[in-house]
N, C-alpha and C positions, 0 to 999 in steps of 0.2 A: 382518523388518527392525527395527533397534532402534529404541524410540521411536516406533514409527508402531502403530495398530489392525491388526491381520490385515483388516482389515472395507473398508479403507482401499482402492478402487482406485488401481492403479499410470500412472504417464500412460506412454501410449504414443508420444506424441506432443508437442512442446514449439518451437511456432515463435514467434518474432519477427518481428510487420506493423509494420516502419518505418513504413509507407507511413498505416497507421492507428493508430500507436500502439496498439498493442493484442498482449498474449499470447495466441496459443491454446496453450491445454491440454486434449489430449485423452487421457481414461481409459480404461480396457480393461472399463470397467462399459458401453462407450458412451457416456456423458457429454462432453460437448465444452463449453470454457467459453473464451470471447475475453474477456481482463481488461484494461480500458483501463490501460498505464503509469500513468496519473494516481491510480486506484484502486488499482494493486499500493504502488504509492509512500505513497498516507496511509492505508493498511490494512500498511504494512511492521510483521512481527511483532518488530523491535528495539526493546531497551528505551529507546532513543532516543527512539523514536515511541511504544511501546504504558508508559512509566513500569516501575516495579517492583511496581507493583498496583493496583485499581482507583482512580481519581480520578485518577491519576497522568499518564495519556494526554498527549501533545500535541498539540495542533489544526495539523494540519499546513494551511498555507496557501500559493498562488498556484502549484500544484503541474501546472494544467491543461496546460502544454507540456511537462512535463518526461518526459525519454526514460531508452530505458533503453544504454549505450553497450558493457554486455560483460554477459556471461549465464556465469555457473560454476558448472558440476556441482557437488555436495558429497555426495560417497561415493554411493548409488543412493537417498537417501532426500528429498536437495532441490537447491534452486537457488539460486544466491546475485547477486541482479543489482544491476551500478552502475548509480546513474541520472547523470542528468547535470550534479544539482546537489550530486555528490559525495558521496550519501550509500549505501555499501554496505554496511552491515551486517545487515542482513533475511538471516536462514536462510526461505525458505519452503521447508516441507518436502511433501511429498505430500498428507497427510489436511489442511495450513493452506489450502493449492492449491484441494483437492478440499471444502474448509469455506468459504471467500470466493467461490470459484465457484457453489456451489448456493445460498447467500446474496447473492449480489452484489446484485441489487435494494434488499433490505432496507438492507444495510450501508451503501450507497451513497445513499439515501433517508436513513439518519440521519450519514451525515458530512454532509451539505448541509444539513438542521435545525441540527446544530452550526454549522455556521460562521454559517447566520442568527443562532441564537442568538448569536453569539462577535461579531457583526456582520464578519465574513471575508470571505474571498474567493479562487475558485479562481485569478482573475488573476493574473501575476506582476509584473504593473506595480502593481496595487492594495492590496498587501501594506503597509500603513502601516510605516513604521520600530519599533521596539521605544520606547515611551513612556521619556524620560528620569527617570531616579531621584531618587524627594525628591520632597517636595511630590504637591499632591491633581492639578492639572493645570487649574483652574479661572485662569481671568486675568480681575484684576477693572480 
């Protein structure tokens, strides 16, 4: 298949848990991976969220409810899900699938460092407004 590893298993398997928020994706290596919505959404491989090169990323924030509302094939190599705060442009292809699922711990352990760092937050109530332009933000 174009674009994918020969190395790359195929999922055989690709369900939607409403109920838990969560993808399974299961491969034909045996691998089975449940990817919470939350994590397919700020791990989404669009240049929206991942920039056009490293430094570039955006810290996706207050993403913890957000669902996913339609799921679309894209030829046999990926998937293309809307979530529900309208952002559908993520191709996740197989080997991305099969590369965030065998990582997910890790990945997941440092999208939550960043947001400490970024002082963030997965809430969607607690997502501060975008700071107004001009000036340092100090009120004397």
């Amino acid at each position: 298949m174009a674009g994918l590893d020969e190395n790359t298993p195929t999922p055989t398997d690709i369900i939607v848990h409403r109920d838990r928020k969560t993808l399974e994706v299961a491969f034909d290596d045996g691998s089975r991976f449940e990817l919470p919505f939350e994590f397919l959404r700020v791990y989404s491989p669009s240049a929206e969220v991942r920039g056009h090169g490293p430094g570039q990323e955006t810290l996706q924030q207050g993403k913890r409810d957000v669902d996913i509302v339609d799921l679309a094939p894209v030829g046999n190599y990926a998937i293309k899900p809307t979530f529900s705060d309208g952002h559908d442009s993520g191709l996740y292809s197989w080997d991305y699938l099969f590369a965030i699922g065998r990582n997910q711990e890790e990945l997941w352990n440092n999208y939550l460092e960043a947001l400490e760092r970024a002082g963030g937050t997965r809430d969607p109530s607690k997502v501060p407004p975008p700071p107004p332009k001009g000036g340092c933000g100090h009120h004397h």
